[in-house]
N, C-alpha and C positions, 0 to 999 in steps of 0.2 A: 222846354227841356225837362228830361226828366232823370232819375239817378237812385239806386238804391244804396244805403247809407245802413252804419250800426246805429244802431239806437240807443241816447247818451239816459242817464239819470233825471236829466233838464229836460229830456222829452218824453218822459214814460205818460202824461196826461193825455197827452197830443196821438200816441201811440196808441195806448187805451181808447181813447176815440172812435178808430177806425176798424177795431176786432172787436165780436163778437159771441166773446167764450170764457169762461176761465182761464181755462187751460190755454189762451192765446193771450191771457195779459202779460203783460212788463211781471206784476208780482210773481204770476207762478212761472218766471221763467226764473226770476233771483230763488226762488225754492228751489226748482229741478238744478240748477248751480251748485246749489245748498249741499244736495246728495251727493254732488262728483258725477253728475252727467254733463258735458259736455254740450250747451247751448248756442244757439246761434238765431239772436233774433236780428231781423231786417226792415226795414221801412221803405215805402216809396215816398219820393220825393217831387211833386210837381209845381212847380212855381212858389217853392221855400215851403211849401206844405206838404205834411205826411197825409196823403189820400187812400195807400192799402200799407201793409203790413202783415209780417207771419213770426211766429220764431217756433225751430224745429229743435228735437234733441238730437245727440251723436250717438250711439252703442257700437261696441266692442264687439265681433262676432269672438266668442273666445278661440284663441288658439289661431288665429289668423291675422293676417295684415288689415283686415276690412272693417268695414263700418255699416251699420244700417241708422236709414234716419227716420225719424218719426214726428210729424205735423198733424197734431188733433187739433180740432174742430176748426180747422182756418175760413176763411172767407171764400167765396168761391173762388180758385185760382183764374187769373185771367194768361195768357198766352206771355206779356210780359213778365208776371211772376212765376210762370213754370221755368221761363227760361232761367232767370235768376236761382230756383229749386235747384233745377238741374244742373249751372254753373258749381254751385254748393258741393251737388253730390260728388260731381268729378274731383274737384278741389279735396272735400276730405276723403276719397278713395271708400265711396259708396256704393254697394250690390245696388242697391236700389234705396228711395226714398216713401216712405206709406203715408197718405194722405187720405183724411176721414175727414172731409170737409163740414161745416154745420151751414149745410144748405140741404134745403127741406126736398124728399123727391114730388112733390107735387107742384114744383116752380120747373119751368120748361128751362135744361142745364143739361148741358151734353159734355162730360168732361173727356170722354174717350175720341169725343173731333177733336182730336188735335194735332201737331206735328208731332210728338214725343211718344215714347213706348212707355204709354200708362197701360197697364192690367186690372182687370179687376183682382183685389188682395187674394192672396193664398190664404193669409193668416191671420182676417180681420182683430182688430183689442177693442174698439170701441162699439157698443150695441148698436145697430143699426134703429132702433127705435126707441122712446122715450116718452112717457107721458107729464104732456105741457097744461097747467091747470090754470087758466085768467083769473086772474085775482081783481078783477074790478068790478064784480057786481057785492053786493052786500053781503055781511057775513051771512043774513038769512037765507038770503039766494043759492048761497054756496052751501049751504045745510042742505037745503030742499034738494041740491042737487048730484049729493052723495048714496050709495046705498044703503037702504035703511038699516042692514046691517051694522054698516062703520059709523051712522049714527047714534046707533043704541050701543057698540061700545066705545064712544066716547064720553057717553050718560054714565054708562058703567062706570068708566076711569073717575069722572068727576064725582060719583056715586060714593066711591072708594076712597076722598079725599085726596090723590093723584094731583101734583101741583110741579108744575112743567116751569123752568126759570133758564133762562141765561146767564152762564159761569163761567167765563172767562180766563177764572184764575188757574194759576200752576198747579193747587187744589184738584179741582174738579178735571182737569186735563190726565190727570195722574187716574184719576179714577175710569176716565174715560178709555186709559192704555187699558186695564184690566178688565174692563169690560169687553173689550174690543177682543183681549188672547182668549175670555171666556165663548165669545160666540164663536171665534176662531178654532177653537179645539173644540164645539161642542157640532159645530155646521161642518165642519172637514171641508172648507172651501179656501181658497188661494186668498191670502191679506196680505199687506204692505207692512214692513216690519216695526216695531215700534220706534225706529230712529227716523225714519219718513214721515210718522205721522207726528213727531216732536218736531224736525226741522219745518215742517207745516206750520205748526202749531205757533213757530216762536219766528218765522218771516212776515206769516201773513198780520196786516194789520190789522185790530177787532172791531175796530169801527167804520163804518160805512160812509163812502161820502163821493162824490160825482168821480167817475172814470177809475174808480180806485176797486182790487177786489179784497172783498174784508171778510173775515172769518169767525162763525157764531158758534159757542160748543151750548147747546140746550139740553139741560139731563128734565126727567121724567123721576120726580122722586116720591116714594112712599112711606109712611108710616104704619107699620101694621100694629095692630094692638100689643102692649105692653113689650115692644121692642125699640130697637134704635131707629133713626132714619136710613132709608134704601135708596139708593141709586138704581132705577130698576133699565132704564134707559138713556141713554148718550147718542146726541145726532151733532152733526158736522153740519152747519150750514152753510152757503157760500151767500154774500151778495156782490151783484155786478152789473152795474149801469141798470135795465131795468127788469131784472130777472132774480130771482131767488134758486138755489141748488138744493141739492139735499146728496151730494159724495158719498159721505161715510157716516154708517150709524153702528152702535152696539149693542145688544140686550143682556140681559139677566135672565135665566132660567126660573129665575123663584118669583112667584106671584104673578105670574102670568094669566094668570085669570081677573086682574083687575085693567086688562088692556090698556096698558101705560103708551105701549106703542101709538096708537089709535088720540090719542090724547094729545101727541108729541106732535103728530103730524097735525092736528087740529091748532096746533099754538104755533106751529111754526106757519101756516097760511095767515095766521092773524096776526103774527109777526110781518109776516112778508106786505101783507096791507098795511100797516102803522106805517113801514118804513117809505108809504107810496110806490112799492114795484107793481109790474103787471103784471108779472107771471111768475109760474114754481112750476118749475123743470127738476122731476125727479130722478134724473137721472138713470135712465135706462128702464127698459122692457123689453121684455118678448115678444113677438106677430101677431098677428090679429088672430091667428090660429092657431095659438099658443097652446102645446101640448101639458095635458094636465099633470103627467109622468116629471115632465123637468123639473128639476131640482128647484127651478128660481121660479115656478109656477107660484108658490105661495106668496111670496116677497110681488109678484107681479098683479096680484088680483089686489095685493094687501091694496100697491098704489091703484089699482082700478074704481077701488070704489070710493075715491074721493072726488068721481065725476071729472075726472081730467081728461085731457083728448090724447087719442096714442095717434103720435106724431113720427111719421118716417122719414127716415135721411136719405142721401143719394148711397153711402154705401163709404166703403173703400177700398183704394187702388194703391197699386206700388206703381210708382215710376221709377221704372229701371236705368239703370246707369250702365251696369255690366251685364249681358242677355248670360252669356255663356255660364258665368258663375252664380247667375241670379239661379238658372235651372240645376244648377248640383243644390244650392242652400231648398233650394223648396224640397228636393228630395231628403235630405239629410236632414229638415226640419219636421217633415211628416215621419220619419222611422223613429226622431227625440220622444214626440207624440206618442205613437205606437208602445214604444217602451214606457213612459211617463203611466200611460192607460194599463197596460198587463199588470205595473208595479201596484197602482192603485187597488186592482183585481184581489191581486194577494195578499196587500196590505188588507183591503176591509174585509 
């Protein structure tokens, strides 16, 4: 017999267990809480064991009775668990639910055979791609196996006295907000506000340890001659079961010439081995055809040349709950766009 169940505080290890994401554990569902979204995690239960598990968030369409839901990186849905999805979505009066599962597109997974009015997404959030780097051959290995580029500036960094540490404290977290509005207002790209990245900062726990996901801030600091110490760089690390992340990072405009970044990500793989994981999932990229024009083409090559593999997903779908109002929000969300895009025009 089997049963889906909420998932108590007594079982967040057990739950942890069976997802394979961050953004799927117990922890970051007590954060997205944190903010005032609306959560709802669930487990399967088969012979008193949790065997799959998901938890989704709720959003507000503004100005309506409705709800859209949202389930990153779940496990591949099986026919039981859509059903239970889509139970969900009627119950809290959902357009549809989006589902970016982290199942790889090269494992044979057909998510659109099924009974249910899955789509592929109108309005994908999560990248469809991401470069994954094995952290289990030798640090030498992994040298030889970067471009000689990002090897010579990590020489540079280390050249330049560049000394990369883990700082956990309230301190360094604070520095890391300023860092973050500096590359914010300097890259004119979409960030998470500073009260997101505090309620982060102050759920997740900083230590690492089986099924748990824990949260690393590592700054990149310099000394320049006859000045004070710089914080020239701030990364967010994640670890989870046996993977390393890398979410959110910051920089500094000054001194960029001693490649602190280059440095950061060098410490952070050597991290990521101390702590025995197998991989660092950088969190997103662009296509193997990745246009040199896009904005995130630099941030994309920066992780290419640390020899990691770019790893593709299956993509994502909405499963719709409501057809009729699902096709007015697609319309009325492409013309938000449309406008969002002109404003930008005459803003820059």
């Amino acid at each position: 017999m089997s049963e889906f169940i909420d998932v108590k505080e007594e079982q967040k290890q057990e739950y942890n267990g069976v997802v394979n994401h961050p953004l799927q554990s117990f922890e970051w569902g007590e954060f997205r809480r944190k903010t005032g979204v609306k959560v709802v995690r669930r487990a399967l239960v088969k012979n008193k064991k949790i065997v799959d598990g998901f938890t989704l968030t709720l959003h507000k369409v503004p100005k309506t009775k409705y709800y859209i839901g949202y389930l990153p990186k779940g496990n591949a849905p099986t026919e039981e668990v859509l059903d239970e999805i889509n139970r969900i979505g009627k119950e809290e009066n959902c357009i549809f639910i989006q589902l970016e599962p982290n199942v790889r597109a090269d494992i044979t997974y057909q998510i659109l055979n099924t009974n249910f009015d899955l789509r592929i997404a109108a309005h994908p959030l999560f990248t469809k791609y991401t470069f994954v780097l094995n952290l289990k051959p030798s640090e030498q290995e992994l040298l030889a196996g970067m471009h000689p580029k990002t090897r010579y500036n990590i020489r540079v960094a280390e050249k330049h006295n560049v000394k990369v540490i883990e700082d956990n404290s309230k301190e360094s977290f604070e520095e890391y907000l300023k860092l973050m509005q500096e590359t914010t207002n300097r890259q004119a790209f979409y960030a998470h506000t500073p009260s997101y990245h505090k309620n982060l900062f102050e759920v997740l726990p900083k230590k690492n340890s089986a099924n748990t996901l824990s949260y690393h801030l590592f700054n990149a600091v310099h000394k320049p001659s006859g000045d004070a110490k710089k914080i020239l760089t701030s990364w967010v690390l994640f670890a989870f079961k046996d993977h390393l992340y890398y979410p959110y990072g910051a920089s500094s405009r000054l001194y960029r010439e001693v490649m602190a970044n280059n440095l950061t990500a060098w410490e952070a793989i050597k991290f990521g081995k101390k702590m025995g994981l197998a991989y660092f999932d950088m969190w997103g990229a662009l296509g193997p055809e990745s246009d040199k024009n896009d904005p995130w083409y630099g941030f994309h090559r920066f992780k290419e040349g640390y020899g990691a593999e770019l790893v593709e997903f299956v993509g994502s779908y909405d499963l719709v709950i409501k057809s009729t109002v699902y096709e007015i929000y697609k319309i009325a969300d492409k013309l938000r766009w449309g406008v969002l895009k002109i404003k930008k025009r005459i803003s820059g």
